[in-house]
C-alpha positions in Angstrom: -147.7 288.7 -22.5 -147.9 287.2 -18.9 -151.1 287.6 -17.1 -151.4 290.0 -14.0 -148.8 292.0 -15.5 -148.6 295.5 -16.6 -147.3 297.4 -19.5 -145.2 300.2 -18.6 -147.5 303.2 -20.3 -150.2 301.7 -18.5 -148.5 302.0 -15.3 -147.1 305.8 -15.8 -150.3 306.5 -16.6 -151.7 304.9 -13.4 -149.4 306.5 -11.3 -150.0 310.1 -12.9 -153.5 309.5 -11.5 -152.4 309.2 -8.7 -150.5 312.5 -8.3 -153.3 313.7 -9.5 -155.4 312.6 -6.7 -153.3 312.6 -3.9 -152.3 316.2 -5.0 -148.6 315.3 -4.5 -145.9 314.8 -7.6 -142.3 315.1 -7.9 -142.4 318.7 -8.6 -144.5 319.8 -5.4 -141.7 318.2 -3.7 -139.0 319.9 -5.5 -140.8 323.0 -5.3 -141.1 322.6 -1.5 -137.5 321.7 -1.3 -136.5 324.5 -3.3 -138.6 327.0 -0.4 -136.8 326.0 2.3 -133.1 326.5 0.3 -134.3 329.9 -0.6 -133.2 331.4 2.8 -130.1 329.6 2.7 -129.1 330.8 -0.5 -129.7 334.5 0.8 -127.9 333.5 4.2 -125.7 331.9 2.4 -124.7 335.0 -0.4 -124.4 337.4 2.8 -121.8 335.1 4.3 -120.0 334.7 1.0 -120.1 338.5 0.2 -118.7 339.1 4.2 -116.0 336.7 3.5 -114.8 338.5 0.3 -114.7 341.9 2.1 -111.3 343.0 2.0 -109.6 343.4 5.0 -107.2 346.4 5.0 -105.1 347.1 8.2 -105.5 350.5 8.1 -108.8 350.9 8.0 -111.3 349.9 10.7 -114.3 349.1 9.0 -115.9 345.7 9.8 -117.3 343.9 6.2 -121.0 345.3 5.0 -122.8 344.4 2.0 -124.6 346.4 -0.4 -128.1 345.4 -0.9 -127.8 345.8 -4.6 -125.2 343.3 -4.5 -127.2 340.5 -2.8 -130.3 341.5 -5.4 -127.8 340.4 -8.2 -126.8 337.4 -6.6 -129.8 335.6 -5.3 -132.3 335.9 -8.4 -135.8 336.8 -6.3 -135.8 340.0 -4.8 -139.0 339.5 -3.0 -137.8 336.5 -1.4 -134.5 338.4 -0.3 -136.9 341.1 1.5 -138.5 338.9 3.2 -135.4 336.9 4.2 -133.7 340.2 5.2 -136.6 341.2 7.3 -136.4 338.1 9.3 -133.0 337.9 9.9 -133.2 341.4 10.8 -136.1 340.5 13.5 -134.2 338.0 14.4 -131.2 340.2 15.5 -128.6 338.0 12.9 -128.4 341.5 10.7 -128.3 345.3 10.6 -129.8 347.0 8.3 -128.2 350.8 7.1 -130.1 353.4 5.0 -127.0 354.6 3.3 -126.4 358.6 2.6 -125.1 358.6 -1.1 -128.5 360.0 -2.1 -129.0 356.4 -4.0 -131.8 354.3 -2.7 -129.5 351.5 -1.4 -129.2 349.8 2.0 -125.5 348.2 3.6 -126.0 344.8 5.6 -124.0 344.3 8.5 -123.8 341.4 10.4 -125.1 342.3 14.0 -121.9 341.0 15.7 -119.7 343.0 13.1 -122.0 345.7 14.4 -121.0 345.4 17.6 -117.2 344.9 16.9 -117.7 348.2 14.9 -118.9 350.2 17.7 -116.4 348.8 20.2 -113.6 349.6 18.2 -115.0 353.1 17.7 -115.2 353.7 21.5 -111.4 352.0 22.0 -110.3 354.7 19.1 -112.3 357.5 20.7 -110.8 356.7 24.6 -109.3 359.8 25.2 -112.6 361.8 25.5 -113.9 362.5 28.4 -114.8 359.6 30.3 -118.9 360.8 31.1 -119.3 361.0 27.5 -118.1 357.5 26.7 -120.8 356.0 28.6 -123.0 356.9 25.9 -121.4 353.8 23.7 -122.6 351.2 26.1 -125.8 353.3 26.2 -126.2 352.7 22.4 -125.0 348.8 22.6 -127.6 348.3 25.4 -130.9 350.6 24.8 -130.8 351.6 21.2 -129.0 348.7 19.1 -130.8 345.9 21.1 -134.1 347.0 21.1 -134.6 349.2 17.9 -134.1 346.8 14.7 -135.6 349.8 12.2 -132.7 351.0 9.9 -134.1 355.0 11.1 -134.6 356.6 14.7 -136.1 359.7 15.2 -134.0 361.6 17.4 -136.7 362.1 20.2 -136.9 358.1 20.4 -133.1 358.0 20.3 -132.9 360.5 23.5 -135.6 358.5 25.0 -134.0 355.0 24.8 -130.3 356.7 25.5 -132.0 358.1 28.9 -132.7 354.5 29.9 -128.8 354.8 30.6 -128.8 358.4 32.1 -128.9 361.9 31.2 -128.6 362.4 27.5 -127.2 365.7 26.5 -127.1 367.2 23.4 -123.3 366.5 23.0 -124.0 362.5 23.5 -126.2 362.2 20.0 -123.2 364.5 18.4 -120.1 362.0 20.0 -122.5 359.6 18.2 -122.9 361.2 14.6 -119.0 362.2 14.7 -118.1 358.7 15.8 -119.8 357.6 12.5 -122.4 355.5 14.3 -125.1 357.9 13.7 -125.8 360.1 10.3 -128.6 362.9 10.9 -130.8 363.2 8.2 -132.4 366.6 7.3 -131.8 366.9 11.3 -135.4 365.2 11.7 -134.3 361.1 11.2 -130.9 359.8 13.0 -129.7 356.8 10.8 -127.8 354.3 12.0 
C-alpha cells in the first residue's frame, strides 16, 4: 500500500467524526430541507384540492376545502395547523367553522372569499339599495380585520358601524345571504 494514503474504512470513519463534531451530517440537512417543504406540501394540497373543485354552472359556490381532507393528504396534522394558522394570519386563507354538527372546518381561499361575497351582492341587487351597503361594510371592516373563523355579534355590529348605522336587518341580509350562520344566536360564523 502507498504511503500517505488512506484506506477507505479509515476515512468513513474519519469523516463520521467529523459530523459528529461539527454537529452537521447528511440527515440534519435532509431533515432541515424537509422543514421548509413542509409548508409547501400543505400550500401545495390546498391548491391541488381548489383546482379539483368542480365547477358547476349553476351553482355559485367558489371551491372550499374540507379540513379533513387536507389531514388525509399531508401526513402531519400538527404541521398543517400550524401552516393553516399562518396562512390564515397572513390573509392567503379563510377559515369556516362549518354547521353540520361535525367538528370540521372548510378552507377558502381569501380571494375566492371575496369573489363569493361579490357575487352574492350582484345576485342580491334588487334589495334596497341602503341595505346593500352593508356588503362593502363586511369586505372592508369585518373580513379585513377579523381573521378568527367566529364573531360575536356585538363585535360584528361594532366593526359594521365603522361603515355606518348597523341595523338589526343588516346582520339578517348577511345570515340570509349565506355569509353569516348564527350560532345558538350568541356566535355569528362566517
Amino acid at each position: 500500500m502507498e504511503r500517505g494514503k488512506k484506506r477507505p474504512r479509515q476515512e468513513k470513519e474519519e469523516a463520521e467524526e467529523e459530523e459528529i463534531e461539527t454537529g452537521s451530517s447528511n440527515a440534519d440537512r435532509s431533515l432541515s430541507l424537509e422543514e421548509n417543504l413542509t409548508f409547501s406540501d400543505t400550500l401545495m394540497a390546498l391548491r391541488i384540492m381548489r383546482a379539483q373543485f368542480p365547477h358547476l354552472d349553476k351553482v355559485a359556490i367558489q371551491p372550499f376545502v374540507l379540513q379533513s381532507q387536507l389531514y388525509s393528504s399531508v401526513k402531519d396534522r400538527t404541521q398543517v395547523d400550524r401552516e393553516l394558522e399562518s396562512l390564515r394570519r397572513e390573509k392567503v386563507l379563510r377559515i369556516f367553522k362549518l354547521s353540520t354538527g361535525q367538528d370540521d372546518h372548510g378552507i377558502m381561499f381569501l380571494d375566492d372569499y371575496l369573489k363569493q361575497i361579490e357575487r352574492v351582492f350582484k345576485r342580491m341587487e334588487g334589495k334596497d339599495r341602503g341595505d346593500m351597503e352593508v356588503f362593502k361594510w363586511f369586505t372592508t371592516h369585518v373580513v379585513e380585520s377579523k381573521l378568527e373563523p367566529s364573531i360575536g355579534h356585538q363585535e360584528l355590529c361594532s366593526l359594521l358601524s365603522l361603515g355606518g348605522q348597523v341595523k338589526d336587518r343588516h346582520v339578517s341580509l348577511l345570515i340570509n345571504a349565506g355569509l353569516l350562520v348564527s350560532e345558538f344566536y350568541i356566535k355569528v360564523i362566517f
